[in-house]
VOKOL-640660 format. One record per residue (C-alpha): x, y, z; residue in three letters. Coordinates in steps of 0.25 Angstrom, whole numbers, padded with zeros to 4 digits. Example, Ala and Ser with C-alpha at 12.3 -4.5 7.8 and 13.67 -1.06 7.14 Angstrom:
% VOKOL-640660
+-------+-------+-------+-----+
|     X |     Y |     Z |  aa |
+-------+-------+-------+-----+
|  0049 | -0018 |  0031 | ALA |
|  0055 | -0004 |  0029 | SER |
+-------+-------+-------+-----+
***
This chain:
% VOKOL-640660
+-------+-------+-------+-----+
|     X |     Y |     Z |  aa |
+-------+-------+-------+-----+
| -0074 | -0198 | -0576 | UNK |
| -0074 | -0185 | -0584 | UNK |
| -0065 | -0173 | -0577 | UNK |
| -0070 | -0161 | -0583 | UNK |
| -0059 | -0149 | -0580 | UNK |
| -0069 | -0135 | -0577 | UNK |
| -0061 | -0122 | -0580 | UNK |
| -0074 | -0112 | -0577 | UNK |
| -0075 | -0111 | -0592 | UNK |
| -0090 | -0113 | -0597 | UNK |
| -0084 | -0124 | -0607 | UNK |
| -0078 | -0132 | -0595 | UNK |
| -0092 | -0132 | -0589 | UNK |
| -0099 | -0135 | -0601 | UNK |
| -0089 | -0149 | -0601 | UNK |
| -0092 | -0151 | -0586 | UNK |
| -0108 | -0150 | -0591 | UNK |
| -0106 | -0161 | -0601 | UNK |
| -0099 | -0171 | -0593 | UNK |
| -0108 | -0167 | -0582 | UNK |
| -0120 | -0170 | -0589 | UNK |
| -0115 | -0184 | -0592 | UNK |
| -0111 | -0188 | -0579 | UNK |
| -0125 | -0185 | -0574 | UNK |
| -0130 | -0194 | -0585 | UNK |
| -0121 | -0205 | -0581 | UNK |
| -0110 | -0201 | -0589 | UNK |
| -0095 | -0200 | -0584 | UNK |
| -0092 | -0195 | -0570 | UNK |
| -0087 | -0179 | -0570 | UNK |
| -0074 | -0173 | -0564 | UNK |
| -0075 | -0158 | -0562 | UNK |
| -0063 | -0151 | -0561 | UNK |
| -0056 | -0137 | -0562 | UNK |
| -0047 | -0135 | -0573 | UNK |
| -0040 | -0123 | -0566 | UNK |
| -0035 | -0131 | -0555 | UNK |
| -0021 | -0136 | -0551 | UNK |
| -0026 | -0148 | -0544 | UNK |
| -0036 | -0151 | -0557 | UNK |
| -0027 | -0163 | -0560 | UNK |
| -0023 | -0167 | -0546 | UNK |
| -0041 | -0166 | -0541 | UNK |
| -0042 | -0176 | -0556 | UNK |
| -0033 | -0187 | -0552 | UNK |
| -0038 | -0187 | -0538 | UNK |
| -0052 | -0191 | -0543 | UNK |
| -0048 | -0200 | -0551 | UNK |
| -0057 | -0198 | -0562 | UNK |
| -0052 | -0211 | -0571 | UNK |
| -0057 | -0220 | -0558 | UNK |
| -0072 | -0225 | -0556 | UNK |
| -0082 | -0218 | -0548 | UNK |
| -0096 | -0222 | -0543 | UNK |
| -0103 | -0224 | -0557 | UNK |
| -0113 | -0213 | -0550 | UNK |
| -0105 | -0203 | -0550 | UNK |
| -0106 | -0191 | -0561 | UNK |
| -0097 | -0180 | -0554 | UNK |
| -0085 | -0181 | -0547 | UNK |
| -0080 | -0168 | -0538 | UNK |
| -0067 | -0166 | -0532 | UNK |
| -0068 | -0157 | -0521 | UNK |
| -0059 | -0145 | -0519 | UNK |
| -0053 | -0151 | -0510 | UNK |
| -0048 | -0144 | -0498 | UNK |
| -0042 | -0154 | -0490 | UNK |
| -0032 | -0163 | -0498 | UNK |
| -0037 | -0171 | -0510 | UNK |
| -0050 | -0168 | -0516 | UNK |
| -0063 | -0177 | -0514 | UNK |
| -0070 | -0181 | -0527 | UNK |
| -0083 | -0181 | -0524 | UNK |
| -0094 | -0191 | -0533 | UNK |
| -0106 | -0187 | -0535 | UNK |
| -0116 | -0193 | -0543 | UNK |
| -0126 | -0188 | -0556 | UNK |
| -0138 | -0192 | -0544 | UNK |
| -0132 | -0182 | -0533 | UNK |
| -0128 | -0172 | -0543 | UNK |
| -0142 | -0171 | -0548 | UNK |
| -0150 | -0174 | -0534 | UNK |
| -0141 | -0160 | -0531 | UNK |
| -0144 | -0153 | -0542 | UNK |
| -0160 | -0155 | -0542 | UNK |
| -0162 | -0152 | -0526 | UNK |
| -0154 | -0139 | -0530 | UNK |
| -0163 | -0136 | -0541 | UNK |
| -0175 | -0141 | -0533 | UNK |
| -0171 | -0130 | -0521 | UNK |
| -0167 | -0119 | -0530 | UNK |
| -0180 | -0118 | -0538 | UNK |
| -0178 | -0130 | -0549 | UNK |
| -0168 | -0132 | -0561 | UNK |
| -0161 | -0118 | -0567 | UNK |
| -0151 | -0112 | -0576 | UNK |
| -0139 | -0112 | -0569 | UNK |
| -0126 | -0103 | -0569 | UNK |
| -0112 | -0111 | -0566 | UNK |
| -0105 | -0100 | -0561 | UNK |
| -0095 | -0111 | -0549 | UNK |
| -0086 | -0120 | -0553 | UNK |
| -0090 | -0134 | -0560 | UNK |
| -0080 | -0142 | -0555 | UNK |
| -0085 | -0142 | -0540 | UNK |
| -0101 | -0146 | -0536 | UNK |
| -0107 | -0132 | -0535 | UNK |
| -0104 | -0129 | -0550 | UNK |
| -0105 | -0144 | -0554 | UNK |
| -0120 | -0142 | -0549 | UNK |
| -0124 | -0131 | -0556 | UNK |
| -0120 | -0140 | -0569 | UNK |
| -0128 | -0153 | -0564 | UNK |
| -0140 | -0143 | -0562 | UNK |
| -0140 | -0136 | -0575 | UNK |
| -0140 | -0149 | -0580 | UNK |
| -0152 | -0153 | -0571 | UNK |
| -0159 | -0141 | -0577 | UNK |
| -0155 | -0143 | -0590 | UNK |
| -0149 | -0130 | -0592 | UNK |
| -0134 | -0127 | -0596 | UNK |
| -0127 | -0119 | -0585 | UNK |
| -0123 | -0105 | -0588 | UNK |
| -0107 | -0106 | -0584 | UNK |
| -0099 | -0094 | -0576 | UNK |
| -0084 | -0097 | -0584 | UNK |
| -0076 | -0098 | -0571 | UNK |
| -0065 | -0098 | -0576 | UNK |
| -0061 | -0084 | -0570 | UNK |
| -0066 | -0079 | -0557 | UNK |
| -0080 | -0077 | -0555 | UNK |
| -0085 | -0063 | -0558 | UNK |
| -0098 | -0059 | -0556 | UNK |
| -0100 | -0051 | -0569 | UNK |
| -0096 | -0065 | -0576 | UNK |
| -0108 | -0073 | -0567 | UNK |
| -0116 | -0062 | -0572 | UNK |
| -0113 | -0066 | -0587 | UNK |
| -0114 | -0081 | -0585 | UNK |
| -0126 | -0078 | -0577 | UNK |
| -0134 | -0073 | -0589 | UNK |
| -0137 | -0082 | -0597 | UNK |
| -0142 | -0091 | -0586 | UNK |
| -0150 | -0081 | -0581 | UNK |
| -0157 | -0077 | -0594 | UNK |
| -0162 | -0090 | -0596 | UNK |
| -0176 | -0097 | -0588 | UNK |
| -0172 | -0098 | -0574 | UNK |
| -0172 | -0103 | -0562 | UNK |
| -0155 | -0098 | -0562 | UNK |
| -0147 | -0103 | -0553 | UNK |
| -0133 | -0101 | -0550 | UNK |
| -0121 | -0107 | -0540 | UNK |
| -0110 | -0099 | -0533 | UNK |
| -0101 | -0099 | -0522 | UNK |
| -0101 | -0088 | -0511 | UNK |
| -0088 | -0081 | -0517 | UNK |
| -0095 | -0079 | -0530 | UNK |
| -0109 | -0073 | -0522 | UNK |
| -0102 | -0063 | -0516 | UNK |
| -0094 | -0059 | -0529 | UNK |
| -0106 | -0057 | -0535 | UNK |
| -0113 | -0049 | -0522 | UNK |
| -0100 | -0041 | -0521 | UNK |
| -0100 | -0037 | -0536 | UNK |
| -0114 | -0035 | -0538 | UNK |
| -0118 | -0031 | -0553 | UNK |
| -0122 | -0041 | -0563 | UNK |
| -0115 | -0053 | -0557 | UNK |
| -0125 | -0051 | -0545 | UNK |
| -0138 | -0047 | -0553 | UNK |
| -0134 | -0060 | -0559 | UNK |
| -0133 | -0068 | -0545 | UNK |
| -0145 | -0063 | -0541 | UNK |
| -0153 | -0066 | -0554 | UNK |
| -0152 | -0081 | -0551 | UNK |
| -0163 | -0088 | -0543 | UNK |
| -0153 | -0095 | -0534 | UNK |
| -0137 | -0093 | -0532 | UNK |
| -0132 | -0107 | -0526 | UNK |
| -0122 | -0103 | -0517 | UNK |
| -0112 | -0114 | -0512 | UNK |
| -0097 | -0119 | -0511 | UNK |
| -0094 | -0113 | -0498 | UNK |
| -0105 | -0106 | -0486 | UNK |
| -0113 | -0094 | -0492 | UNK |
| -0110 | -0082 | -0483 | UNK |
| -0122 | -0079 | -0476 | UNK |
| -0118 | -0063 | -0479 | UNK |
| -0116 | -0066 | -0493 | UNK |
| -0130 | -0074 | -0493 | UNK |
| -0137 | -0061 | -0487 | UNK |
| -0130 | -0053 | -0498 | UNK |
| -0135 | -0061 | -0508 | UNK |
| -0148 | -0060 | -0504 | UNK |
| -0148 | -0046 | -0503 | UNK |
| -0142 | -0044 | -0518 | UNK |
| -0153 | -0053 | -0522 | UNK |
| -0146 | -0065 | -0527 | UNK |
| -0152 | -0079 | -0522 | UNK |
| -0140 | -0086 | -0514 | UNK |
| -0143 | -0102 | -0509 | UNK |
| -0132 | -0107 | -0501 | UNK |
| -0127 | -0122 | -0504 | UNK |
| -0123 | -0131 | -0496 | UNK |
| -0116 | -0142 | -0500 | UNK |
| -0103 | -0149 | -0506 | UNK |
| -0098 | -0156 | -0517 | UNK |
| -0101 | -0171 | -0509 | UNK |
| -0118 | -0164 | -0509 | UNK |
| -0118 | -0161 | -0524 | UNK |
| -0114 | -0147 | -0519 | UNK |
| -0125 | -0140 | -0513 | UNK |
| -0135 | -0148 | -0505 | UNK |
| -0140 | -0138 | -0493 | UNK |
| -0144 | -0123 | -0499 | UNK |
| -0148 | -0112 | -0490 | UNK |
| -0145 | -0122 | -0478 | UNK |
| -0157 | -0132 | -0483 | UNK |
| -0155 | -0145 | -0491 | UNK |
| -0157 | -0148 | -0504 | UNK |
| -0168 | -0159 | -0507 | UNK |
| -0163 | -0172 | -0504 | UNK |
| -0153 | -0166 | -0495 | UNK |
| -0151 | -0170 | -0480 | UNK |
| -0143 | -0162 | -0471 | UNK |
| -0138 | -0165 | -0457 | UNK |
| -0130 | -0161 | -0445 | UNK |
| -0120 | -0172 | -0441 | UNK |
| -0115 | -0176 | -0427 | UNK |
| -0103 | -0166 | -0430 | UNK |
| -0111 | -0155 | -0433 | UNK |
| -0107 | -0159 | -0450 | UNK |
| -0118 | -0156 | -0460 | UNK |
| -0121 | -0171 | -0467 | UNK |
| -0128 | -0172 | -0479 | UNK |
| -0135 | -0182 | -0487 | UNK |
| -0143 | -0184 | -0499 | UNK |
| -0143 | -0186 | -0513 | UNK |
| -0133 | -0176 | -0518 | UNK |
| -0123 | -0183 | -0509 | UNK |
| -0109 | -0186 | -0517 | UNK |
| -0107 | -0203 | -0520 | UNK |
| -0094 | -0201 | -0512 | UNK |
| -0080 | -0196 | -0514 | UNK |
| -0070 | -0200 | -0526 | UNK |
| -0063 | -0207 | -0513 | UNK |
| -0075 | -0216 | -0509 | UNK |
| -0068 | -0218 | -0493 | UNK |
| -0068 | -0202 | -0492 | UNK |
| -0082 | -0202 | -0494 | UNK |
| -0091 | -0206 | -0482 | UNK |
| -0107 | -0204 | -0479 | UNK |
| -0111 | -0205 | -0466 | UNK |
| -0126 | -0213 | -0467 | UNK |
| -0128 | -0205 | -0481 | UNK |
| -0123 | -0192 | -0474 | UNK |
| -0112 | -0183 | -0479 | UNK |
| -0105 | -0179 | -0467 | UNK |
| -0098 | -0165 | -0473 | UNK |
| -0088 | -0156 | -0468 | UNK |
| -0099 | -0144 | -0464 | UNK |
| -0103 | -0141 | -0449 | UNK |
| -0119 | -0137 | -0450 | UNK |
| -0131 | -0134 | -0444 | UNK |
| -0146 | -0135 | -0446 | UNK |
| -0158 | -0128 | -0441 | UNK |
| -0171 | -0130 | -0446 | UNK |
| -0166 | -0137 | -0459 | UNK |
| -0156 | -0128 | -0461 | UNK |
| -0141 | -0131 | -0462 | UNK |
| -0130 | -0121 | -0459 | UNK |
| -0116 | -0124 | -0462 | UNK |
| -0107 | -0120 | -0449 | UNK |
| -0094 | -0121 | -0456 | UNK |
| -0086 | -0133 | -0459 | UNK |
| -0081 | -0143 | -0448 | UNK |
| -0067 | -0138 | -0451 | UNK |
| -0071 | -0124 | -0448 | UNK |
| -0072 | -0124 | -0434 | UNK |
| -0060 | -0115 | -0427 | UNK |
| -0057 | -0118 | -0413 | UNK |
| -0047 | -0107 | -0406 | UNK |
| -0045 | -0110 | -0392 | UNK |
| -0055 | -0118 | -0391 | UNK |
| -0067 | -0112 | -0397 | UNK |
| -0072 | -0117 | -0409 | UNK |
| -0075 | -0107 | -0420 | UNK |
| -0082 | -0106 | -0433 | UNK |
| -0075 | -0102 | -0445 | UNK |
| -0087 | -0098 | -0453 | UNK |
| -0094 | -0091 | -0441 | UNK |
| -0079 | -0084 | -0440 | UNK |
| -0081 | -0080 | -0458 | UNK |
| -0095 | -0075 | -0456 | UNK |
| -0092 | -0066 | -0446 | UNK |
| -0081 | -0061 | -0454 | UNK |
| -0087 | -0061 | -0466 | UNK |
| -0097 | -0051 | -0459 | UNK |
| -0088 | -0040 | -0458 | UNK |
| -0090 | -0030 | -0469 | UNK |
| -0076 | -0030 | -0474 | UNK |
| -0074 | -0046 | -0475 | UNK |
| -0076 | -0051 | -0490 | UNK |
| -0073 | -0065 | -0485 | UNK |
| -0065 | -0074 | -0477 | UNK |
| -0062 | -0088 | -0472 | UNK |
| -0059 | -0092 | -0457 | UNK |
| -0051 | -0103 | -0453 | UNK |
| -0043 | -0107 | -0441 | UNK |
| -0028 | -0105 | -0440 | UNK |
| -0020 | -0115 | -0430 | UNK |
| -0014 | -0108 | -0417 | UNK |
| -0007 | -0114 | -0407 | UNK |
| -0014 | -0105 | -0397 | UNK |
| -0029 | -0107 | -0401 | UNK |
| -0028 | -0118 | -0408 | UNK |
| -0034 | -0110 | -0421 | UNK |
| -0037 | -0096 | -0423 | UNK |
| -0048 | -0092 | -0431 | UNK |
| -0042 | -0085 | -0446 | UNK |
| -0048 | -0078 | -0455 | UNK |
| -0045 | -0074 | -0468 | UNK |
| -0053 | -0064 | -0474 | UNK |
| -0056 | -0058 | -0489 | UNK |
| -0059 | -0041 | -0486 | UNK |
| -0069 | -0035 | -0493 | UNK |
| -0058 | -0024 | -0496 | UNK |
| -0044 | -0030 | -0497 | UNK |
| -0039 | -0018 | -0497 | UNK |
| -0046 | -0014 | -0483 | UNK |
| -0048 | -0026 | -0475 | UNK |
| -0055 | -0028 | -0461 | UNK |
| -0047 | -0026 | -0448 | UNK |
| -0044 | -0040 | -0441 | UNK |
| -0049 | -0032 | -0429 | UNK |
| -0062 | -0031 | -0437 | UNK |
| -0065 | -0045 | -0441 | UNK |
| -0060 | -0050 | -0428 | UNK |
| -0072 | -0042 | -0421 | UNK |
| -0082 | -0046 | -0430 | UNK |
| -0080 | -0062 | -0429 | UNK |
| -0078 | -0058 | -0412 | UNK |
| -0094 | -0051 | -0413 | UNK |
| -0099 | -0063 | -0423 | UNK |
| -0093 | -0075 | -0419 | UNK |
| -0086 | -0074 | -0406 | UNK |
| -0075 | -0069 | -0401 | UNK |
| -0067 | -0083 | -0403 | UNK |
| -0070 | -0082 | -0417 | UNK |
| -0062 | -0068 | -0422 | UNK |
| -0050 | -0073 | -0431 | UNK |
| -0036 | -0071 | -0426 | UNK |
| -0031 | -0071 | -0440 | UNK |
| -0036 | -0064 | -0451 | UNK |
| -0029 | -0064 | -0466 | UNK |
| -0036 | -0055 | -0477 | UNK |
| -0035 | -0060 | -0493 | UNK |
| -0042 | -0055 | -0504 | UNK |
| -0051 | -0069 | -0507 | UNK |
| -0053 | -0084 | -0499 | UNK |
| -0046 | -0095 | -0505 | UNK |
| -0055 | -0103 | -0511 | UNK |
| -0057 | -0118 | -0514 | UNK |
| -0067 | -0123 | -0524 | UNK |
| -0080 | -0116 | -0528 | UNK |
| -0080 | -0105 | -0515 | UNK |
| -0073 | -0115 | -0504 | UNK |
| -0064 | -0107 | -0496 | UNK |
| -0050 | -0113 | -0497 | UNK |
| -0047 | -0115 | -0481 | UNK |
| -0032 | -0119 | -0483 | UNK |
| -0030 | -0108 | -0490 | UNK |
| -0038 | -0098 | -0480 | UNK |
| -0028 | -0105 | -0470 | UNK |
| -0014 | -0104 | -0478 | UNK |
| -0018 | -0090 | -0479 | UNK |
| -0021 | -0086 | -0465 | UNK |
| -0009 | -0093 | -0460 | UNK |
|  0000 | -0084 | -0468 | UNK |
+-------+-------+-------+-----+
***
């Protein structure tokens, strides 16, 4: 297997091109990973790139990995590209694209494996740094003075950078026929505002066992088959399904179905993502959603952002927590204040007990909020 360290520079992705193309053609299986990370050695010897893997597989993954060791995931040259054509199919057919998310995990992978589909070399956002919407704009340009259809993928902290700053980073955004926006749920305020500024947002639904993205603006791709299990789990299956993990006993199908983590809904062929199985509070013996709990505070005109998680109390058993990002750090909301906005839109049950303020939400991959984190720090 050919581990192939990503820094963000152009030149790392113009390596992960290479070996990428190869593995698609049958060539050596790829190992994606970040250069910039402490645990870069420790994620390599835990997937073991010097033992066999299923003679289909082109790309291995390894998850961020939230909970303990990270899962490598094994996805084959036939899933990555039954991914990548139902994406190109939906959108409009096969474009220039602009890689402006890391490579090293499925959402920025993908915009490789299509530019290759499309045979066009990517334009490249040097991520090295932070990402600045006057820098997407620049790296945006080239791409976008060539024939189109353009496409671009981001995560929901990058949209609302560029819809806060306005400018030439937006104008950019907004000149691309279709913004694949995935990684973590796509506010529905932030969707609405991106509408408004004229910029073509897709929600993505997905993960990195789906080829990323399978399910975009709550429909699923072609090929893709969505259900609601006994659990009220969203399972999926189809050919972009992952051939299994790097640990083959973790990995487990259910009649062809991947049984994940998500709690959904769908109405009239339309799935809704409720929140995660995990994110379900109960204090004192009523049961409340987290993300029902974020949207409401997320309303409130002075709330940039925030996380909501439940704390353990010997009293309630959890208490609903909330850590929020203000939209002025220097004059954050009243507790009072966003207490009575999540009592008027999801119940009086659901106002947070604790709230803690910080200046961004620890993150964990491409846009993933970093929950233990969120947790260490409202347990201060």
């Amino acid at each position: 297997m050919r581990v192939v360290q990503v820094d963000g520079t152009e030149q790392s992705i113009r390596a992960l091109i290479d070996a990428l193309s190869d593995a698609l053609d049958s060539g050596a299986p790829v190992l994606p990973v970040d250069a910039h990370s402490p645990s870069t050695a420790d994620i390599i010897a835990a997937m073991r790139p010097d033992d066999p893997v299923p003679p289909s597989t082109a790309v291995l993954i390894a998850t961020s990995g939230s909970t303990g060791r990270p899962k490598g995931v094994l996805l084959s040259a036939a899933a990555l590209t039954a991914s990548a054509t139902a994406t190109h199919t939906r959108l409009g057919g096969p474009g220039r694209w602009l890689l402006a998310t890391p490579a090293q995990y499925i959402g920025g992978l993908q915009v490789l494996v299509r530019s290759l589909l499309s045979g066009h070399e990517p334009g490249v956002l040097d991520l090295s740094a932070r990402f600045r919407p006057d820098d997407f704009a620049a790296a945006a340009e080239p791409v976008l003075s060539e024939p189109g259809p353009h496409y671009t993928a981001l995560v929901p902290t990058q949209l609302v950078r560029l819809l806060e700053a306005g400018g030439p980073g937006l104008a950019a955004a907004g000149a691309f026929d279709a913004i694949v926006v995935g990684g973590a749920a796509l506010p529905p305020e932030v969707r609405a505002h991106a509408r408004d500024a004229g910029v073509h947002a897709i929600s993505s639904y997905g993960m990195t066992e789906t080829c990323g993205g399978c399910v975009y603006d709550g429909r699923p791709l072609d090929g893709v088959h969505v259900r609601i299990g006994p659990t009220g789990r969203v399972e999926l299956s189809g050919d972009v399904l992952a051939s299994g993990y790097r640990d083959p006993s973790s990995w487990q199908l259910h009649d062809g179905w991947f049984r994940t983590e998500d709690l959904g809904r769908i109405t009239d062929g339309v799935l809704e993502i409720l929140g995660r199985a995990d994110d379900m509070i109960n204090s004192g013996g009523v049961k409340i959603s987290a993300p029902a709990v974020e949207q409401a505070l997320r309303a409130h005109p002075d709330v940039r952002a925030c996380a909501v998680i439940g704390l353990p109390d010997p009293e309630w058993g959890e208490i609903v927590s909330a850590l929020v990002v203000p939209a002025d750090p220097d004059n954050p909301p009243a507790m009072a204040d966003l207490q009575e906005r999540v009592r008027a839109e999801a119940g009086r049950a659901a106002a947070p007990k604790v709230v803690r303020f910080a200046t961004e939400l620890p993150l964990r991959g491409p846009g993933k909020i970093d929950r233990h984190a969120v947790r260490t720090a409202l347990q201060r």
